[in-house]
C-alpha positions in Angstrom: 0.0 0.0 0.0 2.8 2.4 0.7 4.7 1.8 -2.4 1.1 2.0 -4.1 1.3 6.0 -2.5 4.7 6.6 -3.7 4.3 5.5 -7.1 0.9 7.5 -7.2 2.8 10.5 -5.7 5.5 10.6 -8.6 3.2 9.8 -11.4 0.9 13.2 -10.1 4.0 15.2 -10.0 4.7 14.0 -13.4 1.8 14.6 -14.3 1.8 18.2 -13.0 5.0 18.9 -14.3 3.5 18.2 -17.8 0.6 20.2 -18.0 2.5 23.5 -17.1 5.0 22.3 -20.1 1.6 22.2 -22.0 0.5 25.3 -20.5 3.5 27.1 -21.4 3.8 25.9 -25.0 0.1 26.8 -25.4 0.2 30.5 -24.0 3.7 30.6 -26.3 1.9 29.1 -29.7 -1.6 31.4 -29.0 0.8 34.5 -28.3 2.8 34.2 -31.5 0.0 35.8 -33.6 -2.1 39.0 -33.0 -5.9 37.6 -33.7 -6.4 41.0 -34.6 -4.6 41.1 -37.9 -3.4 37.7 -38.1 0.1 38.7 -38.4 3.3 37.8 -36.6 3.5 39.8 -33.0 7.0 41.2 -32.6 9.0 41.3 -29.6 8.7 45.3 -29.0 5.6 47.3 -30.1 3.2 45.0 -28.0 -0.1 44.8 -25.7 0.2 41.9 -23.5 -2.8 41.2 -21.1 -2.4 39.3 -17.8 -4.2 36.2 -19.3 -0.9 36.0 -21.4 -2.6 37.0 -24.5 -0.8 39.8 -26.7 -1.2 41.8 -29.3 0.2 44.3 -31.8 0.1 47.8 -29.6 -0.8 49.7 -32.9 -4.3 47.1 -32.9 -5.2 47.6 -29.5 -4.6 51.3 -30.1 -7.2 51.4 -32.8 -9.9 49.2 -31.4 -12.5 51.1 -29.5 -11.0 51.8 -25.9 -11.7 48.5 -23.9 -10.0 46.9 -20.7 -10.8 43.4 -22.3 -9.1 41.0 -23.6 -10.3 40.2 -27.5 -9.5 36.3 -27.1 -10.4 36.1 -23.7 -13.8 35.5 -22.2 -15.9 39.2 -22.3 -15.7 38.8 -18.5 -12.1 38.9 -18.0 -11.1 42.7 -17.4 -7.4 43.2 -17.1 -5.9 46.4 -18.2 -3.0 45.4 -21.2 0.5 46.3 -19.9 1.7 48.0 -22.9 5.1 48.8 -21.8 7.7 51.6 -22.2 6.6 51.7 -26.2 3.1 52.7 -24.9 4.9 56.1 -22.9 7.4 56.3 -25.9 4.0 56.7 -28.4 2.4 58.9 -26.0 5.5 61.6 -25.7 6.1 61.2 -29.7 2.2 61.7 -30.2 2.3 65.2 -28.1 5.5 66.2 -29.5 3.8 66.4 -33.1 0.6 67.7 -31.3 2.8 70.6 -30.1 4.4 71.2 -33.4 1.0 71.1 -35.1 -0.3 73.7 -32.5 2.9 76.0 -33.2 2.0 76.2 -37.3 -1.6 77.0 -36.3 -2.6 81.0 -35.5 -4.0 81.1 -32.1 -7.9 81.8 -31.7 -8.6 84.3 -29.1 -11.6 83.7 -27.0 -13.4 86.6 -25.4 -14.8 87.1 -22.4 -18.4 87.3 -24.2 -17.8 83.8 -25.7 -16.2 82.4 -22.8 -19.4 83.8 -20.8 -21.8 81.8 -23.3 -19.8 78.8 -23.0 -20.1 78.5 -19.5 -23.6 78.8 -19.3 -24.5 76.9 -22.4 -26.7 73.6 -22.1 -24.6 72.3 -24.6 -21.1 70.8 -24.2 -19.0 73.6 -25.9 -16.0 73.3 -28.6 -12.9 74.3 -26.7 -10.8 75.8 -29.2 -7.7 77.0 -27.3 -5.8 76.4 -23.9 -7.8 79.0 -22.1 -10.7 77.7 -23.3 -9.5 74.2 -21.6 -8.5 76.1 -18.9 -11.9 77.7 -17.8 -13.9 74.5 -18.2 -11.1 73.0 -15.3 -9.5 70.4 -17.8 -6.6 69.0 -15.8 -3.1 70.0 -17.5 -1.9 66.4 -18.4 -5.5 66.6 -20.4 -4.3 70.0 -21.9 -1.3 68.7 -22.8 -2.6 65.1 -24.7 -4.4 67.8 -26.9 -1.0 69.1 -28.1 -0.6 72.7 -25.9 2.4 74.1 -24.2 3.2 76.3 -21.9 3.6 79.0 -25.3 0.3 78.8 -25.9 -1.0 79.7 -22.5 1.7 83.2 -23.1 0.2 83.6 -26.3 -2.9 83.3 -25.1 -1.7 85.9 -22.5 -3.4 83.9 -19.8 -2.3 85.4 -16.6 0.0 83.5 -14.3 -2.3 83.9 -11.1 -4.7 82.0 -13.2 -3.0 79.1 -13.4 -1.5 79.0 -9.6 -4.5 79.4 -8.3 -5.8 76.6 -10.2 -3.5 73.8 -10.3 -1.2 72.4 -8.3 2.5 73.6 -8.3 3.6 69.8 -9.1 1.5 69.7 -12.0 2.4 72.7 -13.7 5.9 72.3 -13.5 5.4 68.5 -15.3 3.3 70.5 -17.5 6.6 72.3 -18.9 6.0 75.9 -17.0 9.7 77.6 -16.7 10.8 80.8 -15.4 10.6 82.4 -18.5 6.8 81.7 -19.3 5.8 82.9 -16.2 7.8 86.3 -16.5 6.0 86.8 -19.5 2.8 85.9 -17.7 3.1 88.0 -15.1 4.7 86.6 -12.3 4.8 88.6 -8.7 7.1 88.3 -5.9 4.5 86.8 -4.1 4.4 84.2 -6.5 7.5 82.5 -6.3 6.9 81.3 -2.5 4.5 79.4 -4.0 7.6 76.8 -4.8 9.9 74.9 -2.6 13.4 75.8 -2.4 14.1 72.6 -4.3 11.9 73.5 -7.0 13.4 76.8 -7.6 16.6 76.1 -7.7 16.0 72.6 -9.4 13.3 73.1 -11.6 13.7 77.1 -12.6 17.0 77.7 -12.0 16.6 81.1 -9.9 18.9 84.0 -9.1 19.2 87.5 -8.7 19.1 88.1 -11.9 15.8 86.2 -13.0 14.1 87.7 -9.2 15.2 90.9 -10.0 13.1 90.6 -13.4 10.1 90.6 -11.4 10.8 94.2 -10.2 10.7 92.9 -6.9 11.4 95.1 -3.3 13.1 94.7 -0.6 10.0 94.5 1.2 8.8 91.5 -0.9 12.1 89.8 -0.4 11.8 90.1 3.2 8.2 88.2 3.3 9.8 85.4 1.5 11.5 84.4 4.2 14.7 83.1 2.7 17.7 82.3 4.7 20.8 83.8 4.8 22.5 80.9 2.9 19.6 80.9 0.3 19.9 84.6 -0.3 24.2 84.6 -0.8 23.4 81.6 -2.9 20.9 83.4 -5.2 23.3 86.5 -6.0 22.4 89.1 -3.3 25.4 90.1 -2.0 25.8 93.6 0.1 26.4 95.8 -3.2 22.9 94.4 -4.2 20.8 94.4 -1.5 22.3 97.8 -0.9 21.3 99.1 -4.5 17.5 97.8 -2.9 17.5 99.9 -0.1 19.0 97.7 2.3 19.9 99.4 5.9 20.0 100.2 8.9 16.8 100.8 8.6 15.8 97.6 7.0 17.5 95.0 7.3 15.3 94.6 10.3 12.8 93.0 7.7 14.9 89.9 7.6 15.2 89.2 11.1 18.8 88.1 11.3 20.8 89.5 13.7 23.4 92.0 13.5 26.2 89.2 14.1 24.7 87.5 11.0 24.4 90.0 9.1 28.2 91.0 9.7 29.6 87.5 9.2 27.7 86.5 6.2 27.8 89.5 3.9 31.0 90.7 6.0 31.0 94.5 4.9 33.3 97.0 5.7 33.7 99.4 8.0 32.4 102.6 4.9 29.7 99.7 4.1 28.4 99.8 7.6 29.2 103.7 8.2 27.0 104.4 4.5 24.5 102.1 5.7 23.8 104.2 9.1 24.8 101.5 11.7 26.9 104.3 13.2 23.6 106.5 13.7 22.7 106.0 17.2 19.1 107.6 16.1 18.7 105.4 13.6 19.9 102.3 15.0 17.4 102.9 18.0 14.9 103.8 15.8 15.2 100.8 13.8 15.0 98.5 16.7 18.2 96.7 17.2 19.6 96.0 21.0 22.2 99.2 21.3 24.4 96.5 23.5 24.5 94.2 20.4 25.4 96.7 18.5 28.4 98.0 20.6 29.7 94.1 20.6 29.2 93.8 17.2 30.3 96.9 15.2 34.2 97.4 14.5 35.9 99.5 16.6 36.1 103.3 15.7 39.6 103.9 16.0 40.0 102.0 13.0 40.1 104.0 9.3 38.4 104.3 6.4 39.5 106.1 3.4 42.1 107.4 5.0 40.4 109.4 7.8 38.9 108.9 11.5 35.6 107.7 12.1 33.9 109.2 14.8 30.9 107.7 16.7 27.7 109.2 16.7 26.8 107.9 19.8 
């Protein structure tokens, strides 16, 4: 009886052994040819569903869209994985959207129009980006119909219209870059909207492209930079000087006299010029007069060949 088992035991792992071998050869001979077209399926360009079924990625492309699996039974719903190919046709089908778009004279929409869209009972034909835009479309939906980020300056869609309505991860994906939204009409306020990451990753900034924004002293203060961040960026003491930076301001920041001194390290006519040797306008200003004393360079020392004196 036991040898009766053992036998029995082999012969069903044979047995098992042999239908995945037929399985396999099965799934192999049925996947060869796309029932589609009834032509060979190559090894790249394909549409393979999780049944093991696959196809030619141009004929699952051009059926009507469909989760299911055309030799399968109508009940089985897997989603095709279509592979890299699938993101490499998607890219190459916007790029000659794009191009397309670029040969084609913008249609301005006006406010009347845009008006009678959004209260028509009727699903209206939305000609442009701003057209997209007003009707929420997401941005990667914007962008499968072939617009870019010059469409939206063309269109001269302002820029608060697109922060306030998408997220700041989606419009940089999207292809939004410094210049677009100068041209848009970008504030100082504005560019808090991004992380430090994103604006130094993603657009790149300086002093140069800030300054472009014709922004103050005042707004630079509110954006809360560091003292690392704002060296980084370009503003050394010759530019935030040419600002307005002083005794008088500088407060704004909230860094500290010491900081202040060791990070942009001025000199002794850069402090003097800048009114930290004002005893009226240092108290005015704010800052702790013992901090000041401990901080500033002593006054015996020259400058341009002459004695300072203290106005304290």
């Amino acid at each position: 009886m036991i040898k009766y088992n053992r036998i029995f035991k082999i012969v069903n792992k044979k047995n098992k052994l042999t239908k995945h071998i037929i399985n396999s050869l099965y799934i192999l001979l049925i996947t060869m040819n796309c029932i589609l077209c009834n032509q060979t399926v190559p090894e790249r360009n394909t549409a393979t569903f999780a049944c093991g079924h696959t196809f030619h990625l141009t004929c699952v492309l051009m059926q009507p869209f469909s989760s299911l699996c055309s030799q399968c039974d109508q009940k089985v719903t897997d989603l095709p994985d279509v592979g890299l190919d699938r993101k490499v046709a998607i890219a190459s089908d916007i790029s000659s959207k794009i191009k397309k778009r670029q040969l084609t004279c913008v249609e301005h929409t006006s406010l009347l129009q845009r008006i009678g869209n959004a209260i028509s009972p009727l699903t209206p034909s939305l000609k442009n980006f701003s057209d997209n835009l007003y009707h929420n479309k997401s941005l990667s939906y914007i962008s499968s119909l072939g617009f870019s980020p010059k469409d939206a300056v063309q269109e001269r869609i302002k820029w608060n219209k697109i922060s306030s309505t998408y997220e700041v991860a989606d419009i940089l994906k999207f292809g939004f870059r410094w210049q677009h939204m100068v041209e848009m009409g970008i504030t100082p306020s504005d560019v808090g909207f991004f992380s430090w990451q994103q604006q130094q990753r993603d657009l790149q900034l300086d002093v140069r492209k800030i300054l472009q924004t014709n922004i103050s002293l005042s707004e630079l203060s509110e954006l809360k930079y560091t003292t690392h961040q704002l060296l980084e960026m370009g503003f050394d003491w010759n530019v935030m000087t040419q600002m307005g930076a002083s005794v008088d301001s500088w407060r704004m920041f909230g860094f500290s006299l010491e900081d202040i001194k060791q990070y942009w390290n001025p000199s002794l006519s850069d402090l003097v010029s800048g009114g930290f040797y004002d005893k009226d306008r240092v108290e005015l200003a704010g800052w702790d007069m013992n901090d000041v004393l401990q901080t500033l360079p002593n006054m015996a020392d020259r400058s341009n060949g002459r004695v300072l004196r203290l106005a304290f």
